[in-house]
C-alpha beads as a LAMMPS data file, in Angstrom:
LAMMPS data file: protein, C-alpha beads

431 atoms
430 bonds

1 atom types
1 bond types

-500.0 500.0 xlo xhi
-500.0 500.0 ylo yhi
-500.0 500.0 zlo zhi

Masses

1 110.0

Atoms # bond

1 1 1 278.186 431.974 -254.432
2 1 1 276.527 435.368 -254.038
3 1 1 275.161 437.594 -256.484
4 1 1 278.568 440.012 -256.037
5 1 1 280.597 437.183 -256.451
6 1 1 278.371 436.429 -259.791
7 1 1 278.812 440.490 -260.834
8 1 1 282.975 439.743 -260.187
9 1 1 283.064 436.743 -262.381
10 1 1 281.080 438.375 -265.003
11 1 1 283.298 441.736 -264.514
12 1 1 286.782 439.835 -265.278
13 1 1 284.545 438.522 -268.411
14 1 1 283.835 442.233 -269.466
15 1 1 286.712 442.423 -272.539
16 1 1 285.453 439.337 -273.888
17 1 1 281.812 440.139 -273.748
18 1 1 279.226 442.476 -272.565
19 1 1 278.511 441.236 -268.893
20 1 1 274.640 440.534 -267.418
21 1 1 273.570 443.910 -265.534
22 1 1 273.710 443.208 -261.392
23 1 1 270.020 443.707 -261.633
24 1 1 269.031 440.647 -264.053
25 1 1 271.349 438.917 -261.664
26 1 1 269.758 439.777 -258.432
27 1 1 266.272 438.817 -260.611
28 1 1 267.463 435.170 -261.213
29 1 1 269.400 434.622 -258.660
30 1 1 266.525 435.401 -256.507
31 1 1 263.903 433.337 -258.385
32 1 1 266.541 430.500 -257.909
33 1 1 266.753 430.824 -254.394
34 1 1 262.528 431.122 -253.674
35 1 1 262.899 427.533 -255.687
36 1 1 265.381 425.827 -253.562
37 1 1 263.620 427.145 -250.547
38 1 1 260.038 425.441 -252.024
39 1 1 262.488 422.033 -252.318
40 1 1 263.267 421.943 -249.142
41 1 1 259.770 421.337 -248.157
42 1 1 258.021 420.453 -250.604
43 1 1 256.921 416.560 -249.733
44 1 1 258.316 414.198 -252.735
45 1 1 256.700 411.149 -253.362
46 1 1 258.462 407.878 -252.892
47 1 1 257.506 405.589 -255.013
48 1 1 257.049 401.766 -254.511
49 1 1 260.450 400.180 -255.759
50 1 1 260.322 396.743 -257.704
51 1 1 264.603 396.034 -257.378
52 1 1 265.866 392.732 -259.280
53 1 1 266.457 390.789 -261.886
54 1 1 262.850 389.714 -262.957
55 1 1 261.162 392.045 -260.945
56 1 1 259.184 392.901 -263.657
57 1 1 257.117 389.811 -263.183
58 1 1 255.879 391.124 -259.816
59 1 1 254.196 393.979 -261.610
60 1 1 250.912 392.666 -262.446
61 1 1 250.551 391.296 -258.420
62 1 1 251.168 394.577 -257.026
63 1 1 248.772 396.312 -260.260
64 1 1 246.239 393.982 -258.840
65 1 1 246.462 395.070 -255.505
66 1 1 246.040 398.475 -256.128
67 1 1 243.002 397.985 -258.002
68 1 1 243.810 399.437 -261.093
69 1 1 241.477 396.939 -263.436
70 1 1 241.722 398.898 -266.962
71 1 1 245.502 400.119 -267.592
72 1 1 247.059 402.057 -270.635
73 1 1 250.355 400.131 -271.409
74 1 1 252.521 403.401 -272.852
75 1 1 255.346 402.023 -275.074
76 1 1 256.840 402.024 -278.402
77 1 1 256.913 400.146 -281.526
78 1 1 260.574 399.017 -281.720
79 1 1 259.944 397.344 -277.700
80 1 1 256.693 395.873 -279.474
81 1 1 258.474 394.218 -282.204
82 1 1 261.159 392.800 -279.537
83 1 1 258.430 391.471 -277.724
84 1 1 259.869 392.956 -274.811
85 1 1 256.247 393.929 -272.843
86 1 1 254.776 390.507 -273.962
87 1 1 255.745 388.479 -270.717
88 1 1 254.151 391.616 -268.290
89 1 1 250.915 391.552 -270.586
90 1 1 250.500 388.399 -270.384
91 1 1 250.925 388.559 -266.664
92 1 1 248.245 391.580 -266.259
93 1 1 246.010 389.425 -268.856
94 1 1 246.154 386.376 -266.495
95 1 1 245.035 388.208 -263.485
96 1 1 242.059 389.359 -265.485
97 1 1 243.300 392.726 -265.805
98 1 1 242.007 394.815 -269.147
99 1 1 245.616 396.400 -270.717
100 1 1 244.971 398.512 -274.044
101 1 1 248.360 398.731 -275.586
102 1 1 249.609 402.200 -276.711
103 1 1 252.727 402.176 -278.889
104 1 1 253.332 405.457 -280.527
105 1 1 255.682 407.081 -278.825
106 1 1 258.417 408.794 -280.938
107 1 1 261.924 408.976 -279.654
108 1 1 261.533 412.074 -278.932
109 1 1 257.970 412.288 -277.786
110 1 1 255.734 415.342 -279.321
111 1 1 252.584 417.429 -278.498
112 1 1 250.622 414.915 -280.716
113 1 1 252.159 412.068 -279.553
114 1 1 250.388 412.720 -276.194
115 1 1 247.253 413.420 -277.933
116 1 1 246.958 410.765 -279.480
117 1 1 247.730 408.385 -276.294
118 1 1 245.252 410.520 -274.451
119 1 1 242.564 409.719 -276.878
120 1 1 243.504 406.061 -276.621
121 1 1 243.013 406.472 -273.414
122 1 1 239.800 408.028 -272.882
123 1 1 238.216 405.746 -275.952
124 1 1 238.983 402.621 -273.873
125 1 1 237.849 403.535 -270.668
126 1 1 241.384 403.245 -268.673
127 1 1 242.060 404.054 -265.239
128 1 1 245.626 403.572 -264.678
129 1 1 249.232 404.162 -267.215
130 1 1 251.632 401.808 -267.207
131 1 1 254.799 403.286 -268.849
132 1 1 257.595 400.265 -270.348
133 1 1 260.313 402.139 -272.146
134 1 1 262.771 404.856 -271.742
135 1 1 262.774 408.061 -270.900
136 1 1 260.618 409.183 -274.162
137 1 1 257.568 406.829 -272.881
138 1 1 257.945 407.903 -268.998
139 1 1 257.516 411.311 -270.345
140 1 1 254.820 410.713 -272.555
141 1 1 252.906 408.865 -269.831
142 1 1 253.433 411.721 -267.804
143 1 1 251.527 413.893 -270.039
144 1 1 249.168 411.709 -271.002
145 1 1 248.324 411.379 -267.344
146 1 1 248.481 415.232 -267.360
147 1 1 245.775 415.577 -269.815
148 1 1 243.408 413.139 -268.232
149 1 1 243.224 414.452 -265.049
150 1 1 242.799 418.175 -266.891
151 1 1 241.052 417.440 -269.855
152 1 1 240.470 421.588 -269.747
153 1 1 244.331 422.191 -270.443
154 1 1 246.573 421.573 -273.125
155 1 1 250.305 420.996 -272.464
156 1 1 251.163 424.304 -273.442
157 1 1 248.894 425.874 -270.742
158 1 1 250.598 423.206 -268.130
159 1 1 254.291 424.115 -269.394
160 1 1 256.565 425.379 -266.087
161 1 1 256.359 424.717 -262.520
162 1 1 253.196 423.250 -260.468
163 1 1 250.420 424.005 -263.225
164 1 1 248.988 420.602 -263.377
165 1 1 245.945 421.136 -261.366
166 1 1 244.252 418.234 -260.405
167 1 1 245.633 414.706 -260.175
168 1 1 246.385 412.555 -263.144
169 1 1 245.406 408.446 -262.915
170 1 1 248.109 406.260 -261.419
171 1 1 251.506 405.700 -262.857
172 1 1 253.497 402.547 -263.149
173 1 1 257.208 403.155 -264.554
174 1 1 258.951 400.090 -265.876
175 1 1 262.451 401.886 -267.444
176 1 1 264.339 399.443 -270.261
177 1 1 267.072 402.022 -270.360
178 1 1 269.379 403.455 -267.656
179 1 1 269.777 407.201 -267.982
180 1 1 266.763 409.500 -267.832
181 1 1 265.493 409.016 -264.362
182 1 1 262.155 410.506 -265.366
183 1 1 260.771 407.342 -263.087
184 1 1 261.906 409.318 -260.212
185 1 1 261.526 412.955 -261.337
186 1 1 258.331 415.574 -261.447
187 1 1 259.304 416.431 -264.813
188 1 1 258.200 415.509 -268.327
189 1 1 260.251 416.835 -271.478
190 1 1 258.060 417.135 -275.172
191 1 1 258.962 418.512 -278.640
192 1 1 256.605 421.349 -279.900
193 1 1 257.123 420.946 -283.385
194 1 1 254.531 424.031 -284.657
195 1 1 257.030 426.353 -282.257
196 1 1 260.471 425.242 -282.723
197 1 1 261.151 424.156 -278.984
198 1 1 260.805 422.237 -275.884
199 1 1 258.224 422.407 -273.245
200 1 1 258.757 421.159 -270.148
201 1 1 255.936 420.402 -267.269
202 1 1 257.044 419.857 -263.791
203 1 1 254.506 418.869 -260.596
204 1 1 254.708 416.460 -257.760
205 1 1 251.542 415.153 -259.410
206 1 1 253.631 413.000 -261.817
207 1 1 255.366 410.990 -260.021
208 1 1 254.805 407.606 -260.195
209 1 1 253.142 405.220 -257.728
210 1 1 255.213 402.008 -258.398
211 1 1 258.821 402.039 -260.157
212 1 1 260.345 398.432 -261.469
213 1 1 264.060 398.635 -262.065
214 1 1 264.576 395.123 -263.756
215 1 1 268.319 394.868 -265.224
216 1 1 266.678 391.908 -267.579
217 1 1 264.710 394.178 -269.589
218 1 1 268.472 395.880 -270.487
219 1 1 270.283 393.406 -271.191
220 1 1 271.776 393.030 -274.625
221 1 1 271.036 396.912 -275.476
222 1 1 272.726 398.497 -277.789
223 1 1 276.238 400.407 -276.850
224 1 1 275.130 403.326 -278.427
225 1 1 272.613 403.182 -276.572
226 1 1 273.790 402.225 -272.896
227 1 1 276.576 404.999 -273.607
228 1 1 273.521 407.936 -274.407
229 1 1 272.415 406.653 -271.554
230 1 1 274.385 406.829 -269.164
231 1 1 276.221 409.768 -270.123
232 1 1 272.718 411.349 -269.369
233 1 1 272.442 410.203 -266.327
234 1 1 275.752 411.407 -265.838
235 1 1 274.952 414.712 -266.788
236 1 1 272.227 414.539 -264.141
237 1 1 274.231 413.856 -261.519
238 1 1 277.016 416.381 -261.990
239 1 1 274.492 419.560 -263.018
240 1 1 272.506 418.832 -260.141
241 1 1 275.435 418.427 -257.853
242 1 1 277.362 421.872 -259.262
243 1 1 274.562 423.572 -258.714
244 1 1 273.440 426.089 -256.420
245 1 1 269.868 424.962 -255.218
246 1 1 271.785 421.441 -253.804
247 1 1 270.160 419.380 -250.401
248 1 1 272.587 417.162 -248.161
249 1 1 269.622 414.628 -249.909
250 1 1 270.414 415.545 -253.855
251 1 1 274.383 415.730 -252.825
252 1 1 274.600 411.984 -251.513
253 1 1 272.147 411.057 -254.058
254 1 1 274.454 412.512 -257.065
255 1 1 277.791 411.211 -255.546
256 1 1 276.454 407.390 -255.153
257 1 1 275.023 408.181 -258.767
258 1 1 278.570 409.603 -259.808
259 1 1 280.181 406.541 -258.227
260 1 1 278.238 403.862 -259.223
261 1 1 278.676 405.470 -263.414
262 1 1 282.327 405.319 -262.894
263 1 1 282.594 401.703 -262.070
264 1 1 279.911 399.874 -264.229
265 1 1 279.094 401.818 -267.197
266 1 1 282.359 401.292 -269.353
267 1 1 281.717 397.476 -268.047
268 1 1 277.561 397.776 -269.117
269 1 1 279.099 399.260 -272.690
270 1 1 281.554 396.681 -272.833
271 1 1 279.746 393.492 -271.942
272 1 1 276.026 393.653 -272.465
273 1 1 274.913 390.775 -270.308
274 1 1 276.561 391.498 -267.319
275 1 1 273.378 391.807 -264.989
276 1 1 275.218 393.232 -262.243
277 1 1 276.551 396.277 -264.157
278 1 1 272.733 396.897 -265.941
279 1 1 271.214 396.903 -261.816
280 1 1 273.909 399.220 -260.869
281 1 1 273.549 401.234 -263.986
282 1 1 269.664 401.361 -263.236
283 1 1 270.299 402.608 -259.648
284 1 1 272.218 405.240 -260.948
285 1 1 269.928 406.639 -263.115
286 1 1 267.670 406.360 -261.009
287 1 1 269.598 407.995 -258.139
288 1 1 270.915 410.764 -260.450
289 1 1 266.786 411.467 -261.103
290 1 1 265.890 411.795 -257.141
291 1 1 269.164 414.572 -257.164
292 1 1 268.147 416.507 -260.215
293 1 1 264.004 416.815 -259.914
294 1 1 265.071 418.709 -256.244
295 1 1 267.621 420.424 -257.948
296 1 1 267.286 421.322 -261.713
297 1 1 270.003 421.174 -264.107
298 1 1 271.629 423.399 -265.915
299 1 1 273.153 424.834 -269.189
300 1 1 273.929 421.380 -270.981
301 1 1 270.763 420.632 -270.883
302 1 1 269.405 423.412 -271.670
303 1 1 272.002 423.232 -274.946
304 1 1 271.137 419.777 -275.355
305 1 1 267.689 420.326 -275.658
306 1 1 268.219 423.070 -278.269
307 1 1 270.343 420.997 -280.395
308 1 1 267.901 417.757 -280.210
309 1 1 264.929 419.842 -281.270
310 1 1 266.875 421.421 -284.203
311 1 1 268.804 418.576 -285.071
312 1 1 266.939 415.332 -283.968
313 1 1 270.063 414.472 -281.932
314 1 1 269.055 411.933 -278.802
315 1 1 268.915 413.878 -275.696
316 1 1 271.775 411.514 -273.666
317 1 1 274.143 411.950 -276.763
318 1 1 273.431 415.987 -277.073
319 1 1 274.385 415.782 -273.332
320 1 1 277.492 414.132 -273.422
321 1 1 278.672 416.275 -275.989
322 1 1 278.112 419.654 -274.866
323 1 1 278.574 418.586 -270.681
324 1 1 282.881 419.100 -270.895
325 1 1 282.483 422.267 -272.549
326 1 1 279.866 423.275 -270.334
327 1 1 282.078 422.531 -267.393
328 1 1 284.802 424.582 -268.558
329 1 1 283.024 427.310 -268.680
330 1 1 281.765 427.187 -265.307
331 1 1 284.759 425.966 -263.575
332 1 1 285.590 429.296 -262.122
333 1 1 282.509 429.675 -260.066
334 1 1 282.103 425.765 -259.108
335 1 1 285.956 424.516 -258.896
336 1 1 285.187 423.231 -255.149
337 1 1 282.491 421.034 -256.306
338 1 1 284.013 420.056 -259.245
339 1 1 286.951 418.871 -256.779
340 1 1 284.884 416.983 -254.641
341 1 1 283.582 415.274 -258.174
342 1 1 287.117 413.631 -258.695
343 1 1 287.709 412.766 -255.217
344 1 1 284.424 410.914 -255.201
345 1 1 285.535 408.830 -258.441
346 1 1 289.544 408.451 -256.992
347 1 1 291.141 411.201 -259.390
348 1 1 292.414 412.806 -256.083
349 1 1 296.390 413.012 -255.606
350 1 1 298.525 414.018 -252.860
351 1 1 298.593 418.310 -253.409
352 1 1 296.626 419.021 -256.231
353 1 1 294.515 422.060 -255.359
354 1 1 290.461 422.147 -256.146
355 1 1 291.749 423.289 -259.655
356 1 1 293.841 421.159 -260.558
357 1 1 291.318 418.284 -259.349
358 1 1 288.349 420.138 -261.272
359 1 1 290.588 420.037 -264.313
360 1 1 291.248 415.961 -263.929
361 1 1 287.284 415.773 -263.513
362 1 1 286.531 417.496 -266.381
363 1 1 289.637 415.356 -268.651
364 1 1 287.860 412.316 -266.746
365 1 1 284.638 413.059 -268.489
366 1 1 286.885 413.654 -272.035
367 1 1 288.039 409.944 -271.534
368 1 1 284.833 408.617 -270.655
369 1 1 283.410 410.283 -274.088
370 1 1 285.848 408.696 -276.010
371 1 1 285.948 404.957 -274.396
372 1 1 282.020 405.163 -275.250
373 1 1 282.633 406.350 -278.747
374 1 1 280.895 410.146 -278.501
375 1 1 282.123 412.376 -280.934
376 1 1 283.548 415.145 -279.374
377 1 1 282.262 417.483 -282.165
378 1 1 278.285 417.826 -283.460
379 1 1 278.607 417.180 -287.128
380 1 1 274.988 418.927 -287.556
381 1 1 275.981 422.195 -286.156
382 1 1 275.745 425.186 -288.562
383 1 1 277.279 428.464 -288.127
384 1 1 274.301 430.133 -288.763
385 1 1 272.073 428.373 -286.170
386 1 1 274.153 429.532 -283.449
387 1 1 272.542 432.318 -282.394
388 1 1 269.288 431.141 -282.316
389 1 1 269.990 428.036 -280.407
390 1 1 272.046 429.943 -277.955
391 1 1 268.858 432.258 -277.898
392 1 1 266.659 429.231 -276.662
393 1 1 268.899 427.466 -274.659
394 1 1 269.213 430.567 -272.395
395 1 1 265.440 431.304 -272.331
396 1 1 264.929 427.929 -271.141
397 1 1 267.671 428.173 -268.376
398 1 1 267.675 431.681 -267.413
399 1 1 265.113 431.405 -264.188
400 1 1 264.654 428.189 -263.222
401 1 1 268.219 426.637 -263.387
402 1 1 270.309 426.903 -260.855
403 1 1 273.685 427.200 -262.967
404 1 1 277.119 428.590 -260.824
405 1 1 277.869 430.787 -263.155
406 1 1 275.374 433.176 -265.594
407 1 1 275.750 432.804 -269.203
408 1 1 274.711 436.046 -271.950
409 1 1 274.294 435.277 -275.785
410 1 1 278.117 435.551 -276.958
411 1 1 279.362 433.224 -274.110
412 1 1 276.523 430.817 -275.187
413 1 1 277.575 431.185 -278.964
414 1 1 281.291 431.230 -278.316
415 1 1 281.077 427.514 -276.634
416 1 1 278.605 426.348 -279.570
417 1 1 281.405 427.532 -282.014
418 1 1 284.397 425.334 -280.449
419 1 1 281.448 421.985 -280.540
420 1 1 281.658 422.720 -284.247
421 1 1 283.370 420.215 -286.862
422 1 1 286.323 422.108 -288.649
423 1 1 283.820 421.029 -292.206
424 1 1 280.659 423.389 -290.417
425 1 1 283.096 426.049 -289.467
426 1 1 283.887 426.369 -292.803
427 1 1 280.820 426.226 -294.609
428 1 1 279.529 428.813 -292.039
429 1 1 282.645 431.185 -293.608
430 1 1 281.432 431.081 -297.476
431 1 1 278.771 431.614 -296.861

Bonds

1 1 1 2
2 1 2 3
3 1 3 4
4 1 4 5
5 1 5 6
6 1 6 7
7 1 7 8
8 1 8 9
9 1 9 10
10 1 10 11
11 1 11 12
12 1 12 13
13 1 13 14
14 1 14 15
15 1 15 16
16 1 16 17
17 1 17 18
18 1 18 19
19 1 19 20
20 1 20 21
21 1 21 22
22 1 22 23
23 1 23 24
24 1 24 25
25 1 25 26
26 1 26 27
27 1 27 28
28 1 28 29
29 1 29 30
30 1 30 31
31 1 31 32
32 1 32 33
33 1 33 34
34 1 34 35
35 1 35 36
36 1 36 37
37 1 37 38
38 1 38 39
39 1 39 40
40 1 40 41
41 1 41 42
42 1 42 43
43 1 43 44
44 1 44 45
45 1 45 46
46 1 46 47
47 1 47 48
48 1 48 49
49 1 49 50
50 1 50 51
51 1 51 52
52 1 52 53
53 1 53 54
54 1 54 55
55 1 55 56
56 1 56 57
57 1 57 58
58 1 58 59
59 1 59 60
60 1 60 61
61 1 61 62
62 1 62 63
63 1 63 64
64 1 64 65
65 1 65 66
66 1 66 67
67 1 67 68
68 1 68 69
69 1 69 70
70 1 70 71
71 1 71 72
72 1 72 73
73 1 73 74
74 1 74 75
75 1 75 76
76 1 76 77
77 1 77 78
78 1 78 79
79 1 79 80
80 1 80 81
81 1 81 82
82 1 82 83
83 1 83 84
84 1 84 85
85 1 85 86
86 1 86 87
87 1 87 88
88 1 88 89
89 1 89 90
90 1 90 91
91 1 91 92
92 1 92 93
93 1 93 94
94 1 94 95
95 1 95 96
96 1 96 97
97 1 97 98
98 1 98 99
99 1 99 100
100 1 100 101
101 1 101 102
102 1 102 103
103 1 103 104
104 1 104 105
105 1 105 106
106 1 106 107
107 1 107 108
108 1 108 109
109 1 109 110
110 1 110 111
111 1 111 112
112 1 112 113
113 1 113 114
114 1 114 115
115 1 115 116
116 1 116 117
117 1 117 118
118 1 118 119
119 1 119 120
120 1 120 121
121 1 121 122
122 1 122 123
123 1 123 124
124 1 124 125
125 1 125 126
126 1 126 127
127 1 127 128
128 1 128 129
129 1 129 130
130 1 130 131
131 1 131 132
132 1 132 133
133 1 133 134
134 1 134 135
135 1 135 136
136 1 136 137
137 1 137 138
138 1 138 139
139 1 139 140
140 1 140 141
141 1 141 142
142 1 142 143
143 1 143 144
144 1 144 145
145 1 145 146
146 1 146 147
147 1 147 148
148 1 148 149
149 1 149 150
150 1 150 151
151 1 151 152
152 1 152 153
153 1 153 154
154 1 154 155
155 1 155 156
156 1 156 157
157 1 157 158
158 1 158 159
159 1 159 160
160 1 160 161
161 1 161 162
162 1 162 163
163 1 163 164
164 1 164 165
165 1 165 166
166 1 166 167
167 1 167 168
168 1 168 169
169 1 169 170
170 1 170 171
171 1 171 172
172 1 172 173
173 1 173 174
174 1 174 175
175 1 175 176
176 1 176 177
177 1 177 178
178 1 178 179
179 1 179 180
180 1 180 181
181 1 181 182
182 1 182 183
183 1 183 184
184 1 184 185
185 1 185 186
186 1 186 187
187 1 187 188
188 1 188 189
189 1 189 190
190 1 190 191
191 1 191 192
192 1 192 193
193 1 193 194
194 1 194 195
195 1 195 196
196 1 196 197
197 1 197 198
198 1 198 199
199 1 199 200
200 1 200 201
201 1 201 202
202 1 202 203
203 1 203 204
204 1 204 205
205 1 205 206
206 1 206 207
207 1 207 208
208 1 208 209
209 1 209 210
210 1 210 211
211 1 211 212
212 1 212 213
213 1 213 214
214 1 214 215
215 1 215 216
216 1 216 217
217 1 217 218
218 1 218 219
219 1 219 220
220 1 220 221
221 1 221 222
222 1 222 223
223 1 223 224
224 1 224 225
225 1 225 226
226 1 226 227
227 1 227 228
228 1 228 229
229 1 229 230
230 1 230 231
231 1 231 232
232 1 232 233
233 1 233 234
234 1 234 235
235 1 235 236
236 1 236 237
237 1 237 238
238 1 238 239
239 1 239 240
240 1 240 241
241 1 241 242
242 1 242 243
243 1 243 244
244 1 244 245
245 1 245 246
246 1 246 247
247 1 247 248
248 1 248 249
249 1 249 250
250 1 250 251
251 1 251 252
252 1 252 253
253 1 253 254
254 1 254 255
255 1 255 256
256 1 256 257
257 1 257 258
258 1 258 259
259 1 259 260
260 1 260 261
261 1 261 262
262 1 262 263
263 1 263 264
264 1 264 265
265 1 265 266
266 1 266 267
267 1 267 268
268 1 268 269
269 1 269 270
270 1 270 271
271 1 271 272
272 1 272 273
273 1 273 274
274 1 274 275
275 1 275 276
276 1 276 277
277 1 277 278
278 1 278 279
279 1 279 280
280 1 280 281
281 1 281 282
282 1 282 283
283 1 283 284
284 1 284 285
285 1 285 286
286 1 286 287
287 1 287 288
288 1 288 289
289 1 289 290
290 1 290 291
291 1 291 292
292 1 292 293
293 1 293 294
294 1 294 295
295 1 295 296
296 1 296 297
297 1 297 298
298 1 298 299
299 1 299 300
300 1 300 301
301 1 301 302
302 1 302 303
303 1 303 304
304 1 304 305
305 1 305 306
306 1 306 307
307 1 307 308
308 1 308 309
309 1 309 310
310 1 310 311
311 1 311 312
312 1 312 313
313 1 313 314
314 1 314 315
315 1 315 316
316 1 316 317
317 1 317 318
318 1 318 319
319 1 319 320
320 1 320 321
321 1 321 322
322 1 322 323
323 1 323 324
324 1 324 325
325 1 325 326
326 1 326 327
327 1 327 328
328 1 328 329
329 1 329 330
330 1 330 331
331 1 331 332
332 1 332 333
333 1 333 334
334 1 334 335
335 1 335 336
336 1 336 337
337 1 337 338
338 1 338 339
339 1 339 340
340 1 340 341
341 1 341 342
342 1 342 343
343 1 343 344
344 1 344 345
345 1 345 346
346 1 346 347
347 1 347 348
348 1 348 349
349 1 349 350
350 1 350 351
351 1 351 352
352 1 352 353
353 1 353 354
354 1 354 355
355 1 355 356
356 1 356 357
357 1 357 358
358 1 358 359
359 1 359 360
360 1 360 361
361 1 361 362
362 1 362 363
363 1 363 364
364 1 364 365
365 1 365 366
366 1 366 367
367 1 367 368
368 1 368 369
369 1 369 370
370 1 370 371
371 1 371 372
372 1 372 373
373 1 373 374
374 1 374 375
375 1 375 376
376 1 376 377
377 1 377 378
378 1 378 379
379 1 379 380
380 1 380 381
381 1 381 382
382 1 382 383
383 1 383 384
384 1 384 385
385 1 385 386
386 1 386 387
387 1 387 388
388 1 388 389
389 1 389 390
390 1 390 391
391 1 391 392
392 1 392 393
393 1 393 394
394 1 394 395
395 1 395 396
396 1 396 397
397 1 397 398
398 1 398 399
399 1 399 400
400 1 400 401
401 1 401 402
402 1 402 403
403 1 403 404
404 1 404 405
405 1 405 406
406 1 406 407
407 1 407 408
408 1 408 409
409 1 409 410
410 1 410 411
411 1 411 412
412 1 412 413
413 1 413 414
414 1 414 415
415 1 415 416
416 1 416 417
417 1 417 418
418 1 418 419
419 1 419 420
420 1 420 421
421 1 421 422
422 1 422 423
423 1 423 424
424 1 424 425
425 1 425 426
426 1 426 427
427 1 427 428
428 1 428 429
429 1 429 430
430 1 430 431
């Protein structure tokens, strides 16, 4: 879609509000396009893949190998008290490897949270991270690794594209959750607290050396949880596929990603145990990560974010909320790629046209939201928030994601009003 085709979409928008001026257009649309060129060649890291049931247990072999003799374990304290990383440290401890044990990550992992493990870090003498959790602890790994290898910069300084200088110590990602991809990505996501927001660093410095995708360390999760989950991972997939900055790479990548949700999530929700359906629900996520980190994603995130650094709300269920609204309000500049979403899942039926089809996606993804039990309103949302949440969603997409179709302030507030609960609507009225 070209940046006359953005100025036509946003000129049929012009009674309902004021449309973006063709020059901030040509500005982002630009930027975006200097960013998909830099994907194209820019040489992505494969990691190692570990892919079975009990893979985990060939972790400390391959650690061993590599030499790494002192590792940081990153983790939390709820996978602590499940004992879920006692089995790999007692298979590091056995091959006389030195683990220090870091386990305050937050769900949603902070400035200080990184401090903190960086200190641990440095006070034991390390040499090597080891990340066991979800996408929280992958993250925070990633910035702890960040801060060793540039003990000079803070996270703030290292915020945006390619600013992590010199090479952090090797990374081991061991994901217990299906959804975040952040083992395959060159991104790390943290709460600022002190300024209200998100920061986000991105380099091909952070990605991992060795990624174990073990569907034994997810069995028996939560449904709340396997739904956040993989209605992020979801999210990934489809943002990075409607995009505008997509490879022939990132689109086969999404679709198998796409595919492989449809099938075995509602049976992952459903029946915990089934091994098959947590493998295939790891791929996914994982496959949805390799799309997006060459992509970017767009405005529900962006939202998302917003709303889980206001609110608290979990990043996977922020997504799944906001994604269908999202959708419809893009639809008119991504309705072939929405089609080709539904054909890839079976929605496709003899004569519907690519609107029709990018309607049935977008009901699809209704369904789905309901089978999984997401609300399809955010209970926290106040009326008076909206503005300033649209105002930081936008900052953080308006460069560097590639959305199909721009967003200002009032289209941004207008889609957080219909998310509201009838109750917030109201109380935003008296007062």
């Amino acid at each position: 879609m070209t940046e006359k085709a953005d100025e036509q979409i946003h000129a049929r928008d012009r009674g309902q509000s004021p449309r973006l001026s063709s020059l901030s257009i040509v500005l982002i649309r630009s930027y975006q396009r200097l960013l998909h060129g830099l994907s194209l060649v820019l040489p992505f890291r494969r990691s190692r893949l570990l892919i079975a049931a009990g893979s985990c247990r060939d972790l400390s072999g391959v650690v061993q190998k590599k030499g790494w003799r002192r590792p940081l374990l990153v983790t939390d304290q709820h996978l602590m008290q499940l004992r879920l990383p006692q089995d790999l440290i007692a298979d590091l401890e056995r091959s006389r490897i030195s683990i220090t044990v870091f386990d305050q990550v937050p769900e949603n992992p902070t400035l200080a949270s990184v401090e903190l493990g960086f200190r641990y870090y440095r006070d034991a003498g390390c040499d090597s991270l080891i990340a066991f959790g979800g996408g929280s602890v992958i993250d925070c790994a990633k910035g702890i690794g960040a801060r060793v290898g540039n003990t000079w910069f803070t996270l703030r300084w290292m915020e945006g594209l390619f600013r992590v200088l010199l090479p952090p110590p090797p990374l081991a990602c061991v994901p217990t959750t299906a959804g975040s991809g952040s083992e395959a990505t060159i991104a790390a996501v943290f709460t600022d607290p002190e300024r209200g927001r998100k920061i986000a660093i991105a380099d091909l410095k952070l990605l991992p050396q060795v990624t174990v995708l073990d569907p034994e360390l997810m069995r028996g999760l939560p449904p709340t949880v396997t739904a956040a989950g993989g209605l992020d991972a979801l999210t990934h997939a489809v943002e990075s596929y409607i995009g505008r900055n997509g490879s022939a790479f990132s689109e086969r990548k999404a679709l198998s990603a796409l595919s492989r949700i449809a099938r075995w999530l509602p049976i992952a929700y459903q029946q915990g145990d089934d091994l098959e359906a947590r493998l295939q629900m790891a791929l996914a996520a994982h496959e949805a990560g390799e799309a997006f980190t060459r992509t970017n994603v767009g405005y529900a995130h962006a939202i998302a974010h917003a709303l889980g650094c206001e609110y608290g709300i979990t990043h996977g269920l922020a997504n799944a909320m906001v994604l269908p609204e999202v959708l419809r309000w893009s639809r008119p500049a991504c309705e072939r790629q929405l089609a080709a979403l539904a054909r890839t899942i079976d929605l496709d039926a003899v004569g519907l046209s690519n609107q029709q089809l990018a309607l049935q996606f977008i009901a699809w993804i209704e369904r789905l939201n309901r089978e999984l039990g997401i609300p399809a309103s955010i209970s926290q949302l106040r009326s008076q928030d909206i503005p300033s949440l649209s105002r930081s969603a936008l900052k953080e997409a308006r460069f560097a994601y590639p959305v199909p179709r721009l967003m200002n302030q009032k289209d941004c507030e207008a889609l957080l009003r219909r998310l509201q609960t009838e109750t917030n609507i109201s109380e935003g009225l008296s007062t």
